[in-house]
C-alpha positions as CSV (number, residue, x, y, z in Angstrom):
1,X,76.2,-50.1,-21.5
2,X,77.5,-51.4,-18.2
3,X,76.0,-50.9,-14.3
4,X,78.0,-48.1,-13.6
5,X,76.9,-45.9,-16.8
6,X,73.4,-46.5,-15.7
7,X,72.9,-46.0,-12.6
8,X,73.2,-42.4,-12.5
9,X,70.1,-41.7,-15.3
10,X,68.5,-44.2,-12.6
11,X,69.0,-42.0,-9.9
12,X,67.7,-38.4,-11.2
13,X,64.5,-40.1,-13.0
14,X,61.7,-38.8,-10.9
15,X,58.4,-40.6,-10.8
16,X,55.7,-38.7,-13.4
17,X,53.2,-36.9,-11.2
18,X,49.8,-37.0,-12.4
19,X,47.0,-34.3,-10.9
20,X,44.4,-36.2,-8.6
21,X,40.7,-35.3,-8.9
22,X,38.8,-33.9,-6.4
23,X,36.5,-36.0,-4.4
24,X,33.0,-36.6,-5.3
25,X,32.4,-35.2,-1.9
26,X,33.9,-32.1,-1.6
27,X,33.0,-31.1,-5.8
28,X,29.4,-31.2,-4.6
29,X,30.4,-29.2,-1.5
30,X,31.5,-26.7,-3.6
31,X,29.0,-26.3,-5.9
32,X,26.2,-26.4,-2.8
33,X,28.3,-23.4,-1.5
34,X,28.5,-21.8,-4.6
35,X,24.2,-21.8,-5.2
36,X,24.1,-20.5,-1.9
37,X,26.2,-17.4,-2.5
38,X,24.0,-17.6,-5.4
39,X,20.9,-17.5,-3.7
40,X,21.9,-15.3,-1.2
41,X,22.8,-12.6,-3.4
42,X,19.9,-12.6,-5.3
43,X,17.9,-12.4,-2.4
44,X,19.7,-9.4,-0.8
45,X,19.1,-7.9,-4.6
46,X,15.2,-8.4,-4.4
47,X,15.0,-7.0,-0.6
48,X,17.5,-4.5,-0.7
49,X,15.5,-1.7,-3.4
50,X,12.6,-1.8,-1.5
51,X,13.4,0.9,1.4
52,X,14.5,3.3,-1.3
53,X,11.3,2.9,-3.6
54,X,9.2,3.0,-0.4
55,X,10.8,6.1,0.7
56,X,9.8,7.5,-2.5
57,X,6.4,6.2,-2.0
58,X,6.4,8.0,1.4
59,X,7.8,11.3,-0.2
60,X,4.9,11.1,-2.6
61,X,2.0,10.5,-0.9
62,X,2.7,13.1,1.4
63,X,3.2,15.6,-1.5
64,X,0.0,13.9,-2.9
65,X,-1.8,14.5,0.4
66,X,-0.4,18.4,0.9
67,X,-1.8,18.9,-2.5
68,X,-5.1,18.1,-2.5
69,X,-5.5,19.5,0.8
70,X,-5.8,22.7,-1.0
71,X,-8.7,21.3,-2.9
72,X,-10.5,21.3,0.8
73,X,-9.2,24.6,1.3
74,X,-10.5,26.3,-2.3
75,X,-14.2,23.8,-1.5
76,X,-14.3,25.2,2.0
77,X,-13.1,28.8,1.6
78,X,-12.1,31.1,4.6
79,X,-14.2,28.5,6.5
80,X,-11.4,26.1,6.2
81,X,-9.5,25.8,9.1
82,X,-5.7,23.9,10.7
83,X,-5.2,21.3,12.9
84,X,-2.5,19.2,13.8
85,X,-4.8,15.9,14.2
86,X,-7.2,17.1,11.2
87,X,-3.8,17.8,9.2
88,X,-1.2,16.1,9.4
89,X,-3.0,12.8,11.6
90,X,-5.8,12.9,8.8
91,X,-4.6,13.7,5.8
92,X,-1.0,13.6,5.6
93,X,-0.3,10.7,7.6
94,X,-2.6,8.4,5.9
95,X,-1.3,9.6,2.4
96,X,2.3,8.7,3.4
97,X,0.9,5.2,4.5
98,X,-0.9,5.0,1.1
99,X,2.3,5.9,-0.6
100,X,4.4,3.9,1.2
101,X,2.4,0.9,0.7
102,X,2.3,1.4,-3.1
103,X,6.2,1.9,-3.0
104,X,6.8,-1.4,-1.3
105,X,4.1,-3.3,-3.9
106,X,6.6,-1.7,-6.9
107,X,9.4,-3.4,-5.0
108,X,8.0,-5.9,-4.7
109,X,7.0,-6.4,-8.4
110,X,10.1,-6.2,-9.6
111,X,11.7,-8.5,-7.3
112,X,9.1,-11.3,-8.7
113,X,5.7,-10.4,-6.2
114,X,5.2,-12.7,-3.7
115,X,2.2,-14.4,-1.9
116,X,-0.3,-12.0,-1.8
117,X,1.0,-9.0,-2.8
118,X,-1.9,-7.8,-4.7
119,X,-3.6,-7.0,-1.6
120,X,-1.8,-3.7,-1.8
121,X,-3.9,-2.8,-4.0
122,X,-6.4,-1.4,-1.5
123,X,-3.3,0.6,-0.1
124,X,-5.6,3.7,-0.9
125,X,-8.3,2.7,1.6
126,X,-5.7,4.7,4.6
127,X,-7.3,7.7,3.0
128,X,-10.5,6.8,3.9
129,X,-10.0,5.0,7.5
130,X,-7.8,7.7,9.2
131,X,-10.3,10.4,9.1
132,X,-13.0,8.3,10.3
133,X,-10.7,7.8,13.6
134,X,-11.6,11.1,14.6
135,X,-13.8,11.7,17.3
136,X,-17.6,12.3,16.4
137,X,-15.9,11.3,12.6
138,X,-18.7,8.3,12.3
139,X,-21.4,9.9,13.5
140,X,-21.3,13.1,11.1
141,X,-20.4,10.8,8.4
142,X,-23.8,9.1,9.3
143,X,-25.8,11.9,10.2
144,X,-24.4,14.6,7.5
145,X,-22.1,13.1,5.4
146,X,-19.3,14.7,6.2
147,X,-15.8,12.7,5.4
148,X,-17.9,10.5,2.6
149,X,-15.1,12.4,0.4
150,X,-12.0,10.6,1.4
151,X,-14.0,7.6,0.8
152,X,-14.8,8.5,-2.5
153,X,-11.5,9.3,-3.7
154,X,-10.2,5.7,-1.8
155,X,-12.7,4.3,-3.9
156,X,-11.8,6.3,-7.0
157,X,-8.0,5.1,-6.4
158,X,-8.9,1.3,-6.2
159,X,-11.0,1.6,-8.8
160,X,-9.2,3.6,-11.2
161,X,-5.7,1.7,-10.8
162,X,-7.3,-1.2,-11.5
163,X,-9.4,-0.1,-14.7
164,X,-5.5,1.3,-15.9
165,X,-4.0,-2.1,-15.2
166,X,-4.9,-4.1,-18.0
167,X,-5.8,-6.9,-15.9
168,X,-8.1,-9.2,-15.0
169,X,-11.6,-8.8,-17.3
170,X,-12.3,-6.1,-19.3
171,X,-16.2,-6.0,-18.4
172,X,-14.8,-5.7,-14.6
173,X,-12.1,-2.8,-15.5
174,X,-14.7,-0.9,-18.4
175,X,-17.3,-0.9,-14.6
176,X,-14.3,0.3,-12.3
177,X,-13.1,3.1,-14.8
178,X,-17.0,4.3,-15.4
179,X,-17.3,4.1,-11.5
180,X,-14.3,6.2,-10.8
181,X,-14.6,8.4,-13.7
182,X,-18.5,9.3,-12.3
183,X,-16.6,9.8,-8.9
184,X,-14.1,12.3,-10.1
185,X,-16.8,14.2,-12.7
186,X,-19.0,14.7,-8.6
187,X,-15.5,15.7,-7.0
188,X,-15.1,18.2,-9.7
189,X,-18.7,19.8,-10.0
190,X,-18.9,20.0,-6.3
191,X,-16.8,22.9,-6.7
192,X,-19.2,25.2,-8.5
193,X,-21.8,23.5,-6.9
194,X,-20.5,24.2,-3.3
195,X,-18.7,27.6,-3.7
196,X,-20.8,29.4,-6.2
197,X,-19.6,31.2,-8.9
198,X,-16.0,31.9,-7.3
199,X,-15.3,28.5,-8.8
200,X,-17.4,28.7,-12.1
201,X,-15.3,27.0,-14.6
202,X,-15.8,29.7,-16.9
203,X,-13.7,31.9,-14.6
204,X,-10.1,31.2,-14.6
205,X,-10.0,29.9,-10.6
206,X,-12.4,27.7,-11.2
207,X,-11.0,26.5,-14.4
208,X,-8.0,25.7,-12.1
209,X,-9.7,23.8,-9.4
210,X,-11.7,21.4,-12.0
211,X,-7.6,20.9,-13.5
212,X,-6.3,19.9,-10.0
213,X,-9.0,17.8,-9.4
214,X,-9.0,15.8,-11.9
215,X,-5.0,15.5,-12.2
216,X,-4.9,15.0,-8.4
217,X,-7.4,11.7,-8.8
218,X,-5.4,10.7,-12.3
219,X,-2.0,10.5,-10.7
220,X,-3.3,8.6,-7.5
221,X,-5.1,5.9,-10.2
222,X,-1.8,5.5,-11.7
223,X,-0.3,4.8,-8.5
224,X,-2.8,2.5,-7.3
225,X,-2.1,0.3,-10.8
226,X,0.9,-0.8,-9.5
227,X,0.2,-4.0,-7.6
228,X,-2.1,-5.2,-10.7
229,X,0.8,-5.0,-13.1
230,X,2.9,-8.0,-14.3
231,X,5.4,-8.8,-11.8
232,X,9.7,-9.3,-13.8
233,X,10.1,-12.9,-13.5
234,X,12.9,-13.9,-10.9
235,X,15.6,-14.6,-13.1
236,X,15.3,-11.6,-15.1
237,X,18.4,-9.5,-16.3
238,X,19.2,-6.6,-18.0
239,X,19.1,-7.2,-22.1
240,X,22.2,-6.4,-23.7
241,X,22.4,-3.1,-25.1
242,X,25.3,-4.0,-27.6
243,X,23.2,-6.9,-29.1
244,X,22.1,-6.2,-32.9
245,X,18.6,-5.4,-33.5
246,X,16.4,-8.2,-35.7
């Protein structure tokens, strides 16, 4: 084959082109970007439920509140009387604290806990502390007792939540339940014992006070369990519903 036959295969061969790796560098930058997006996302996962579960806390507590206020009201009698500091700063605001603080430990929980989350546990204690802000509050609680109640049922709450928790020893949890349950057995028979026999429990009013009572004190123990319960690990996922069972 001569020059001239040759030279134009010469001239359309192109050189082969072969792909050219990325750079140590900017794989490593990618990848560092990438676990931030990562990380980022998971973090605005954990912090994002909590406002809606502590709203729900809030809603709670304040329905928890409302409602036993009516277990003051049936104790009392006609004698019971409205304020807006006795209330709503006494007893409605310190149950919306209390729930909202036991909402936020359930976000929290799921999310993983963090450093000292547990403390939340003593989130029932707003019960006890806002009526003793009350003017005159310490001194009658000295002198006559009055407001030893909402410490009592703080008490029952801590105590109760943590006996229902199933952690920590089980001498320390068999004492906290037998505590609480002696608490709620006084909060109940101080109905008969205070109002007479319009809250016998052999009449039907008074077999409805001694049910709200103790409901009332179960459903706060419940709540209060939450920040002893096992926290989700961080990297925990939802399991796969299609999977076959073993």
């Amino acid at each position: 084959m001569s020059d001239k036959q040759s030279a134009p295969a010469s001239r359309d061969a192109r050189p082969a082109v072969h792909p050219v790796a990325p750079a140590p560098d900017t794989a490593a930058g990618q990848r560092t970007t990438a676990d931030q997006r990562t990380t980022a996302v998971q973090r605005t996962a954990a912090v994002h439920p909590a406002a809606p579960l502590v709203a729900i806390g809030i809603t709670c507590g304040i329905a928890w509140a409302a409602g036993f206020r009516s277990y003051m009201v049936e104790l009392v009698g006609p004698a019971s009387t409205f304020s807006w500091w006795g209330t709503f700063g006494a007893i409605l605001l310190p149950g919306a604290i209390a729930g909202g603080l036991l909402g936020w430990a359930e976000a929290l929980r799921r999310a993983g806990g963090r450093r000292g989350w547990r403390w939340l546990a003593l989130a029932p204690l707003a019960l006890a502390i806002a009526p003793l802000i009350m003017p005159g509050a310490v001194a009658a609680l000295l002198t006559e007792g009055l407001g030893g109640g909402a410490i009592a049922v703080s008490l029952m709450g801590i105590g109760g939540g943590y006996a229902l928790s199933r952690r920590g020893p089980l001498w320390a949890r068999l004492v906290c339940g037998l505590v609480s349950a002696a608490l709620a057995a006084a909060l109940v028979l101080a109905g008969p014992g205070i109002a007479g026999a319009r809250l016998a429990f052999t009449e039907p009013r008074g077999a409805w006070f001694a049910v709200l009572t103790a409901s009332f004190i179960v459903v706060l123990a419940l709540a209060s369990s939450i920040p002893h319960r096992t926290a989700r690990s961080r990297d925990h996922t939802t399991p796969d519903r299609t999977a076959q069972p073993r």
